[in-house]
C-alpha positions as CSV (number, residue, x, y, z in Angstrom):
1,X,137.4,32.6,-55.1
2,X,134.3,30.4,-54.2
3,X,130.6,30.6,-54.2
4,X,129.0,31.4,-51.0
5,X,125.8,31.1,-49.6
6,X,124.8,32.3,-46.0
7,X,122.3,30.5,-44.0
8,X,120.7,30.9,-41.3
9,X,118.1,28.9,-38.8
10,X,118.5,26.0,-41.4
11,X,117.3,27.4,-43.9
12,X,118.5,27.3,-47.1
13,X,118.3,31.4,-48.1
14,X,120.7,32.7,-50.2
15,X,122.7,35.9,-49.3
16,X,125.5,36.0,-51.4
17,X,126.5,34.5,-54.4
18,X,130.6,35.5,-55.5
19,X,131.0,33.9,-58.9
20,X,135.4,34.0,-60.1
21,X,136.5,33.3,-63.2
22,X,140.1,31.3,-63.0
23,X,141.8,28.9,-65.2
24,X,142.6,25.0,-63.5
25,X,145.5,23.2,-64.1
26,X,145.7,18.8,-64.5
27,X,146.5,19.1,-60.6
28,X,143.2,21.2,-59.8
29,X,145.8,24.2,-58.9
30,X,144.7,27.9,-60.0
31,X,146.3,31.1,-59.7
32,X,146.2,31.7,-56.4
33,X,149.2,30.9,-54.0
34,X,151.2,28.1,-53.2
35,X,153.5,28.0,-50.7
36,X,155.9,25.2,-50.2
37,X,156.8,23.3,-46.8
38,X,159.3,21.1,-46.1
39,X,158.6,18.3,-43.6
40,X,161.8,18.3,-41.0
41,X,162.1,15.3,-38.6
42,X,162.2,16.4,-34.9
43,X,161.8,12.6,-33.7
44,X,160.7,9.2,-34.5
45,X,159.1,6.2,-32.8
46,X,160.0,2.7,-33.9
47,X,157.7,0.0,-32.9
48,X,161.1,-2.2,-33.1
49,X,163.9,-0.4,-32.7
50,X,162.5,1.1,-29.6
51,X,160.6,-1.3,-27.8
52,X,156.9,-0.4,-28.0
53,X,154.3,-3.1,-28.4
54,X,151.9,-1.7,-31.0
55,X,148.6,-4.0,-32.3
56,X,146.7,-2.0,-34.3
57,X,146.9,1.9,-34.5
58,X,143.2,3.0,-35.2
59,X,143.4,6.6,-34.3
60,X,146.1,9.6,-33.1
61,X,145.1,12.4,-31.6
62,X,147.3,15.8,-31.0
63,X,146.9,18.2,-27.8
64,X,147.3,22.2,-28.3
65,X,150.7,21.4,-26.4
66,X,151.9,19.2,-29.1
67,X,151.4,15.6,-26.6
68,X,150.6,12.8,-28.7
69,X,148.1,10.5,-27.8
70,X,148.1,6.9,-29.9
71,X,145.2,4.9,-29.9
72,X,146.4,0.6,-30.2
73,X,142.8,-1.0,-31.1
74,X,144.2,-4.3,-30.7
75,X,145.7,-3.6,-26.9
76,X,142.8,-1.0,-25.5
77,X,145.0,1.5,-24.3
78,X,146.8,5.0,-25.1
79,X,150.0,5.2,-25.4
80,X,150.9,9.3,-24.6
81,X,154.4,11.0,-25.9
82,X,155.9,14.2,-25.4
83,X,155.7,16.5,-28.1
84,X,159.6,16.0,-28.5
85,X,158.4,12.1,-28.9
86,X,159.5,10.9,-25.0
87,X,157.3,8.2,-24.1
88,X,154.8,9.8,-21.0
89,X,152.5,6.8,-19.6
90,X,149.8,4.4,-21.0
91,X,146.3,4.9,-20.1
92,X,142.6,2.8,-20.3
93,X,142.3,-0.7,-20.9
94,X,139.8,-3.0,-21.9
95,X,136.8,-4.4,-20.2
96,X,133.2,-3.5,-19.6
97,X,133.5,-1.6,-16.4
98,X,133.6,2.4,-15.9
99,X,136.1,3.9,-18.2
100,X,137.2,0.6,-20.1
101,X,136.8,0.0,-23.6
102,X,136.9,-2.8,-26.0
103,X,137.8,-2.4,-29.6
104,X,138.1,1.1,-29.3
105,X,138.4,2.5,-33.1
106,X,138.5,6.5,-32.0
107,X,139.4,9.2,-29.9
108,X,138.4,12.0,-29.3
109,X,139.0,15.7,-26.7
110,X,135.7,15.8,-24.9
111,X,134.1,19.1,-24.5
112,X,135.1,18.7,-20.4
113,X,138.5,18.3,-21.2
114,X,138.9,14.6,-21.2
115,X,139.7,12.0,-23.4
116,X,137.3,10.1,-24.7
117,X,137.6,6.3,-26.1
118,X,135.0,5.4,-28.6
119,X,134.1,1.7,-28.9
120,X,132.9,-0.1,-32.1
121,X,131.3,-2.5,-30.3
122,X,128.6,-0.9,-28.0
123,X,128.9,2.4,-28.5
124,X,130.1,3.8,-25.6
125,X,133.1,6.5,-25.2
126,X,135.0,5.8,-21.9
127,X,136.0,9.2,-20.6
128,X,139.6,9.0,-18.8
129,X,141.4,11.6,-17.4
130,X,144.4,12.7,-19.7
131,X,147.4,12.8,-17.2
132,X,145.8,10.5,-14.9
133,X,144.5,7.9,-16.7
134,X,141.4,8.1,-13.9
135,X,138.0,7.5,-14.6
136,X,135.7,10.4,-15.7
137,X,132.5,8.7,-16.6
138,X,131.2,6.8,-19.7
139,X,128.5,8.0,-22.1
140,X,126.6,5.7,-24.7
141,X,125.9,7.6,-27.6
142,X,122.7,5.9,-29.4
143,X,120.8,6.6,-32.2
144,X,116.9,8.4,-32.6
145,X,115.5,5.2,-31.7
146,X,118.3,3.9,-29.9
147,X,118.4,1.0,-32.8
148,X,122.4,1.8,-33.3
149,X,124.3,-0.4,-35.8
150,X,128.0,1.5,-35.1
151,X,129.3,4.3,-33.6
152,X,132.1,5.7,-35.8
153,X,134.1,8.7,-35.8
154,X,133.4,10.9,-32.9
155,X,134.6,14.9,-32.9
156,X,134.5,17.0,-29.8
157,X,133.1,20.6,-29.9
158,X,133.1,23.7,-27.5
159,X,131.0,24.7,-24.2
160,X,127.9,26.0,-25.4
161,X,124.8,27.4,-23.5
162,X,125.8,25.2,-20.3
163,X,125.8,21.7,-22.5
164,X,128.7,19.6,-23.6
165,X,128.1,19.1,-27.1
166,X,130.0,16.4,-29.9
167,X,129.4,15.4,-33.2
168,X,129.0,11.8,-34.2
169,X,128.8,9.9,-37.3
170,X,126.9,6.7,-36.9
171,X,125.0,4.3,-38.7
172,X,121.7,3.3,-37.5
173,X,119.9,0.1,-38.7
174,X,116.1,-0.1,-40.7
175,X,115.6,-3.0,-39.6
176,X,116.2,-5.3,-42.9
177,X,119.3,-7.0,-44.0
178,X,122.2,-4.3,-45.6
179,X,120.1,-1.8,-45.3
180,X,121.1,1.0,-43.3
181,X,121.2,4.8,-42.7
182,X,124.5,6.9,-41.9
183,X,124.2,10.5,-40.4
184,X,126.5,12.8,-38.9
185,X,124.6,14.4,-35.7
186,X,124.7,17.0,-32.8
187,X,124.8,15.3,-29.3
188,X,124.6,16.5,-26.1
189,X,126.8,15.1,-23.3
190,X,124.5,15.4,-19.7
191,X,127.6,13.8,-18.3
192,X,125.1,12.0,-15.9
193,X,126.3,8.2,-17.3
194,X,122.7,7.9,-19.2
195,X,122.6,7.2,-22.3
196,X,122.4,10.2,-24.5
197,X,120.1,10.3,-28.3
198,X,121.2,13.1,-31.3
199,X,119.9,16.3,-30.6
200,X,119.9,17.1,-34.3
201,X,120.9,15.8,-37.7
202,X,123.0,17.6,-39.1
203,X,123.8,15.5,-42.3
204,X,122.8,12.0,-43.7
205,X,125.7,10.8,-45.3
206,X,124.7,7.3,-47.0
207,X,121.9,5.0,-46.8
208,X,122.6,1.9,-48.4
209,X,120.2,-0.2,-50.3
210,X,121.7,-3.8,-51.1
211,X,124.8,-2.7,-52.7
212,X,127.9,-1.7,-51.6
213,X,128.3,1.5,-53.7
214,X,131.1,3.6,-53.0
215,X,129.9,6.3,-52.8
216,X,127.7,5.7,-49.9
217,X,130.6,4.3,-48.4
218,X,132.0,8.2,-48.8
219,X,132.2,8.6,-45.2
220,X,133.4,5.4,-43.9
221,X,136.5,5.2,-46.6
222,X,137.8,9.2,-46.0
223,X,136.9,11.8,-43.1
224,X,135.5,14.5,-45.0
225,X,134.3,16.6,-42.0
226,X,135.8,17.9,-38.5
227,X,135.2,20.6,-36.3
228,X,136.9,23.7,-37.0
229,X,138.7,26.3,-34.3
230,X,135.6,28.0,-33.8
231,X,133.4,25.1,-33.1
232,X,131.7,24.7,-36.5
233,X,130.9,21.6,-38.1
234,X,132.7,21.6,-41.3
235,X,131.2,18.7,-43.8
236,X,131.7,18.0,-47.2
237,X,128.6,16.2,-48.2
238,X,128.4,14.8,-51.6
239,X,131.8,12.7,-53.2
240,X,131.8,14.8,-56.5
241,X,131.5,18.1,-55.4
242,X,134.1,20.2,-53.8
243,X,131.0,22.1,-51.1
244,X,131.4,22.8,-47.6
245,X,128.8,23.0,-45.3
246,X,129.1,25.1,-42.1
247,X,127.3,24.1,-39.0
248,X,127.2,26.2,-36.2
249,X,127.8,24.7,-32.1
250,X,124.0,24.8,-31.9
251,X,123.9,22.7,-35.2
252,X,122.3,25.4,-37.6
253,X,123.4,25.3,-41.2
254,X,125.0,28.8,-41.4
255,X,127.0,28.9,-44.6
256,X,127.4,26.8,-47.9
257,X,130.4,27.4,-50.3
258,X,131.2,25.8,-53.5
259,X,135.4,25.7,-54.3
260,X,136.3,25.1,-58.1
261,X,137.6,21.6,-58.8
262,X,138.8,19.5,-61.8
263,X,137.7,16.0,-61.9
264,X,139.6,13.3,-63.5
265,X,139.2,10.2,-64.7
266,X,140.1,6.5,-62.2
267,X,143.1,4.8,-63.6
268,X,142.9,1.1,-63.7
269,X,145.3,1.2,-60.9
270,X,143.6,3.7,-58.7
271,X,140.0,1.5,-59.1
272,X,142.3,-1.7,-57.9
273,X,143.3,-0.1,-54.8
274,X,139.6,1.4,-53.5
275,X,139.2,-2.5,-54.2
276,X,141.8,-3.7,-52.1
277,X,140.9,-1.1,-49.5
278,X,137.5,-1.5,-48.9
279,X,137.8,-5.2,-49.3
280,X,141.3,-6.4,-48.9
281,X,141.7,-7.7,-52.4
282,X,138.7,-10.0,-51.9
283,X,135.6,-10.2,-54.4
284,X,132.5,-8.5,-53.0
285,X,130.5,-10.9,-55.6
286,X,131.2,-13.7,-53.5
287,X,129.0,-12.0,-50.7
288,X,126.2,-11.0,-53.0
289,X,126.7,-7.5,-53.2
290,X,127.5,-5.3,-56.3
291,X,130.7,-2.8,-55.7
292,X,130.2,0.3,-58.0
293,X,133.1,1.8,-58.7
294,X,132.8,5.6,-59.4
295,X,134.9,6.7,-62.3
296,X,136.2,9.4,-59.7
297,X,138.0,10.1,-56.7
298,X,136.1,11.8,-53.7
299,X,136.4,15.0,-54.1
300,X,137.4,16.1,-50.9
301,X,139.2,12.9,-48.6
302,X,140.0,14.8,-45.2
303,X,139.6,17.9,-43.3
304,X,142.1,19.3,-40.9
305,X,141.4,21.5,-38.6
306,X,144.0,24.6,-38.6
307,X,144.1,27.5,-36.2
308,X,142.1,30.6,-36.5
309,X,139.3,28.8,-38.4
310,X,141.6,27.5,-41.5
311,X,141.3,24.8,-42.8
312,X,143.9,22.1,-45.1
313,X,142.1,19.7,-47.3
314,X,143.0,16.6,-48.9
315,X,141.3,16.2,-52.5
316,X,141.2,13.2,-54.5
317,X,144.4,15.4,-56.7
318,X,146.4,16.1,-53.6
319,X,149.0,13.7,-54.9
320,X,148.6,13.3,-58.3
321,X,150.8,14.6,-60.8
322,X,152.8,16.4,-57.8
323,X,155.9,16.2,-58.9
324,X,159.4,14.6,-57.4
325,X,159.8,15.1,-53.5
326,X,156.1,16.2,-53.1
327,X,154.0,14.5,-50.9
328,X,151.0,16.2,-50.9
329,X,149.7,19.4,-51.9
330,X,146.4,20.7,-49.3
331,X,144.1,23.2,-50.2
332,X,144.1,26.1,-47.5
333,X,140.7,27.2,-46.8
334,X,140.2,30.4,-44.5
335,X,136.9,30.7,-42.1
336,X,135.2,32.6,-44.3
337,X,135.3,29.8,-47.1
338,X,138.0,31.5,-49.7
339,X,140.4,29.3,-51.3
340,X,143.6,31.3,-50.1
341,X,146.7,28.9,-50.9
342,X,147.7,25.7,-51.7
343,X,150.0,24.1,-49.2
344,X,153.3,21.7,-51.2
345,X,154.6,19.9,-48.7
346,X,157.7,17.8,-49.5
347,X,159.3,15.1,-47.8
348,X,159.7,11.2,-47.6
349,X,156.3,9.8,-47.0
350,X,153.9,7.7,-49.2
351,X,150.2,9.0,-49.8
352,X,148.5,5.5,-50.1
353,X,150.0,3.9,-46.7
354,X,150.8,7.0,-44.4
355,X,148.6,8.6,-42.2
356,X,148.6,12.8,-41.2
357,X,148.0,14.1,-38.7
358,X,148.2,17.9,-37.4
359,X,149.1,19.4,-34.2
360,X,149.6,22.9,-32.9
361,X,151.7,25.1,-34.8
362,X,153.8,23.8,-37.5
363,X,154.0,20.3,-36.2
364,X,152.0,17.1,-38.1
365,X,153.0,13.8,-37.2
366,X,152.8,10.7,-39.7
367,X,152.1,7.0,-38.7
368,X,153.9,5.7,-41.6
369,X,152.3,2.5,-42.8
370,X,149.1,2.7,-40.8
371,X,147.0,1.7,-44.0
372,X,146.4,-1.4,-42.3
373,X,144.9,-3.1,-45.7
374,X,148.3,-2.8,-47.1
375,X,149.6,-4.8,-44.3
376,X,147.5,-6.9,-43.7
377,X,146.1,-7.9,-47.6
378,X,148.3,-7.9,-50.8
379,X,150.5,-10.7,-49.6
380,X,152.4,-8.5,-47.6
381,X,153.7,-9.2,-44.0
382,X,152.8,-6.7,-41.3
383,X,157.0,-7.1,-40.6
384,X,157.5,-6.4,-43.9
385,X,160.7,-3.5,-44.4
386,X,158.9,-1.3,-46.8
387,X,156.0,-0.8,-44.4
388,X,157.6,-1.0,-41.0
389,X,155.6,1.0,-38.6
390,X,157.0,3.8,-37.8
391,X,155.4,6.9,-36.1
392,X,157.5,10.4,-36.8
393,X,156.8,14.3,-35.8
394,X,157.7,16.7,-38.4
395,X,157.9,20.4,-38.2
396,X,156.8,22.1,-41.5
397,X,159.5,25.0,-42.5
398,X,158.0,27.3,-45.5
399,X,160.6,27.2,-48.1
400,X,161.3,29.7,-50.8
401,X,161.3,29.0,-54.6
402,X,164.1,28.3,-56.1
């Protein structure tokens, strides 16, 4: 139920091309599967009600034994839970010494085992010890040059060939004003505290030109790539088409697929929101730059990894037209590509403020109101009830129709 094509080496030779014919609904659903899941609360974490100091939750990240690890920007430090939601420990802090961070804005399971604090600011990832909170070395990922503008979103990888290897999304600058180039790339950690340059692109992703179009803001808005259970690079490169590119640990292009996929017209509404999240409500004419708005969704909005090489994807229809009690709906990709269900998952949660995130098994855990434009823009109060921070674990029981 895709095209495919196999690659190898990077090149672009075709092997296989698998052509369906199906028939698409408003939603973008065919006739394949869908399976229902209902979200059931196993614990919650209240900012308020139970004492935490949260600033700013940037990031969360989930280990294989369902510990929690919850990135505060704002406070430069993890806070751990249990995977029944027990507070553990909090670990890094800020500064500019070995293992401290400031304005962390990711994290991320380095290939040694540690975790791994990116900064926004000088693009180093402080490695600390997971239980420990100890020191286990810095790196400072730079760009081909070394002429880095940012250091985004950071993915760890597998062992491979005696090398520690991570992908990296970065921008890098040209050297003239708003104009830059964004890339997703293959690094190499020496884990010798030198700084480390890409071993291979892997993707550019934007390269902007004066103007703020959205579209080469793709990657910066949504995560449309992660790194599967196998250690492949999954990347879905262009905003209005559902393809998946397949990069293997050594970075080589191995397989292409192309999934079916409705588009739909923006609403007036939807186009007010990309506004108010990419700006905070604020007028990009005032700073000389032209904001294109694509008549559009993204296509594809996140990847999640899933055991055994699956993977769930949020499209720009995941949560339109879903009907009552439906949060979302994921596509479920196998490894090989193939379309092979549609995921409903119902529950309370709210698809423009929320944030997912999965964990082993049939756990996710959801930082409700971490959309911290709607907090912070709109008017609104970052006390405000309706978006309360509130961070919950969820098990996800398959229900039957009815």
């Amino acid at each position: 139920m895709r095209k495919s094509e196999q690659l190898g080496l990077g090149s672009l030779l075709l092997y296989n091309i698998v052509v369906f014919a199906w028939f698409v609904s408003p939603c973008g659903a065919t006739d394949i599967p869908i399976k229902r899941f209902q979200m059931d609360e196993v614990w919650k974490i209240d900012d308020e009600e139970d004492g935490f100091l949260f600033g700013e939750i940037e990031d969360l990240l989930i280990d294989k034994d369902g510990t929690v690890f919850v990135l505060d920007s704002q406070l430069a430090n993890v806070k751990v839970f249990s995977a029944e939601g027990q507070y553990l420990r909090t670990i890094g802090r800020e500064g500019d010494g070995p293992g401290e961070v400031r304005a962390p804005g990711d994290l991320v399971f380095m290939p040694d085992g540690s975790l791994g604090l990116v900064s926004k600011l000088n693009w180093k990832i402080a490695k600390i010890d997971k239980e420990t909170g100890d020191v286990r070395g810095d790196v400072r990922a730079l760009g081909l040059d070394g002429n880095l503008t940012s250091l985004h979103q950071v993915r760890g990888s597998w062992r491979s060939g005696g090398s520690n290897n991570f992908t990296a999304l970065v921008t890098e600058s040209t050297g003239q004003f708003w104009h830059w180039r964004m890339y997703l790339a293959l690094y190499w950690d020496k884990n010798d505290g030198q700084n480390i340059f890409p071993e291979k692109i892997l993707c550019d992703v934007g390269e902007a030109q004066g103007s703020d179009i959205e579209e080469e803001e793709f990657f910066s808005i949504w995560d449309p790539w992660a790194i599967d259970s196998f250690g492949r690079t999954v990347i879905a490169p262009y905003w209005g088409s559902y393809t998946l590119r397949y990069y293997d640990v050594h970075g080589e292009l191995v397989t292409q697929v192309e999934l079916p996929y409705l588009q739909r017209d923006r609403s007036d509404k939807e186009k007010k929101r990309l506004l108010e999240k990419v700006w905070g409500g604020t007028s990009p004419e005032k700073f000389g730059v032209d904001l294109i708005i694509s008549k559009t969704e993204a296509v594809v909005r996140r990847i999640h990894p899933r055991p055994n090489g699956r993977l769930w994807i949020q499209t720009g229809n995941s949560a339109y037209n879903v009907g009552d009690g439906v949060f979302r709906v994921y596509d479920v990709v196998g490894p090989d590509g193939d379309l092979e269900f549609k995921a409903e998952i119902h529950g309370h949660a709210d698809d423009l403020v929320d944030k997912v995130y999965f964990g082993p098994g049939d756990l996710i855990v959801i930082v409700h109101g971490a959309e911290r434009y709607v907090q912070n823009h709109r008017g609104l109060k970052k006390n405000a009830t309706e978006y309360d921070l509130l961070i919950a674990g969820y098990r996800l029981r398959e229900i039957a129709d009815d």
